[in-house]
N, C-alpha and C positions, 0 to 999 in steps of 0.2 A: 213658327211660321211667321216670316213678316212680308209685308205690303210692299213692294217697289215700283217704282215707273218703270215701264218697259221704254227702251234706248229707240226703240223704231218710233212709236204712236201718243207714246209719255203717257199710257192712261196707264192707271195702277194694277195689277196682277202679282200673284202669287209668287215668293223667290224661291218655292217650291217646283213650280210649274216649268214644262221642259221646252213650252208652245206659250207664246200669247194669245192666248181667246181673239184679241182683237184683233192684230193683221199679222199673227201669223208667224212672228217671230220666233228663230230658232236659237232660245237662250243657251244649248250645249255648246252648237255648232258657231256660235255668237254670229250668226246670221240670219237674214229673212227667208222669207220663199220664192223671191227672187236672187238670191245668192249676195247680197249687200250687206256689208259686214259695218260693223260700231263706227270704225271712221269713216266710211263709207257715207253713211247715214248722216255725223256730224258735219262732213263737207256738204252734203247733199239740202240738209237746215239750214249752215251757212247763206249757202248760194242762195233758198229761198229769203233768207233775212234781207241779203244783199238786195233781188229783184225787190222786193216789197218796198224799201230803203229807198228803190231809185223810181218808183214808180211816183212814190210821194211828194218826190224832188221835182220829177217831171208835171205832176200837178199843179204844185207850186207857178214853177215855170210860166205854165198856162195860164195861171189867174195873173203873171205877174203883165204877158203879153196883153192879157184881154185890158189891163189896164190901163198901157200905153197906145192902145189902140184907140181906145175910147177916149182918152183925154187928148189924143194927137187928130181922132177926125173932130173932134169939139171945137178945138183950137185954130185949128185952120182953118176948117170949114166953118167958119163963124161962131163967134161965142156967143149964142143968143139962148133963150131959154121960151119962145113963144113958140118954135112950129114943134111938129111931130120928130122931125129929123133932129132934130136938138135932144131932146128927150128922148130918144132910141140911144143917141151918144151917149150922155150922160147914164141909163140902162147901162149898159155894155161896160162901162168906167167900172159903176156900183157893183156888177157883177162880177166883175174881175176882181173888185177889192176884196170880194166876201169871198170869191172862190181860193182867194189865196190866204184871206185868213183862217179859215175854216183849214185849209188844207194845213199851215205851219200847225195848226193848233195838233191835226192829226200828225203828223210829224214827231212833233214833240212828244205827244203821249208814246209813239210806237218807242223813241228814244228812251225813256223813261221804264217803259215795258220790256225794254231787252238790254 
């Protein structure tokens, strides 16, 4: 008897086993119990890779926006650093830098992880 990842849920079960305990899977019929078969299931991962892929990107995106937004009402609207509206700009800059490096950083790990 050995230990395998089941192709649906990838948690480990029996290669003995005709069901996966965890969701279900019907290793004879090499299908779920919704009727979704091994490629099935590998398109179906895919496609989640891909969303997560593009969600990260569109993050990105965001912090890159929040950054030219920030530096563009700085800029124009006066480059000063005394009132409160100055410092809300420059906020908004910071924010954006951090949100987009934080975000490549998660990027790159999810790259790295698949």
């Amino acid at each position: 008897m050995a230990i395998i990842n089941c192709p649906s849920c990838n948690q480990k079960t029996s290669d003995k086993a005709k069901v996966c305990a965890n969701c279900q899977y019907d290793f004879v019929s090499k299908s779920t119990s919704e009727g979704f078969t091994k490629e099935q299931l590998t398109s179906k991962k895919h496609l989640a890779h891909i969303k997560k892929k593009y969600s990260l990107q569109m993050q990105a995106m965001t912090g890159i926006i929040l950054v030219l937004l920030g530096a563009s009402l700085w800029y124009f609207g006066g480059r000063g650093f005394a009132t409160v509206s100055d410092m809300l700009k420059l906020g908004l800059l910071a924010i954006g830098a951090a949100w987009y490096l934080v975000t490549r950083v998660r990027l790159i790990m999810f790259k790295k992880g698949n």
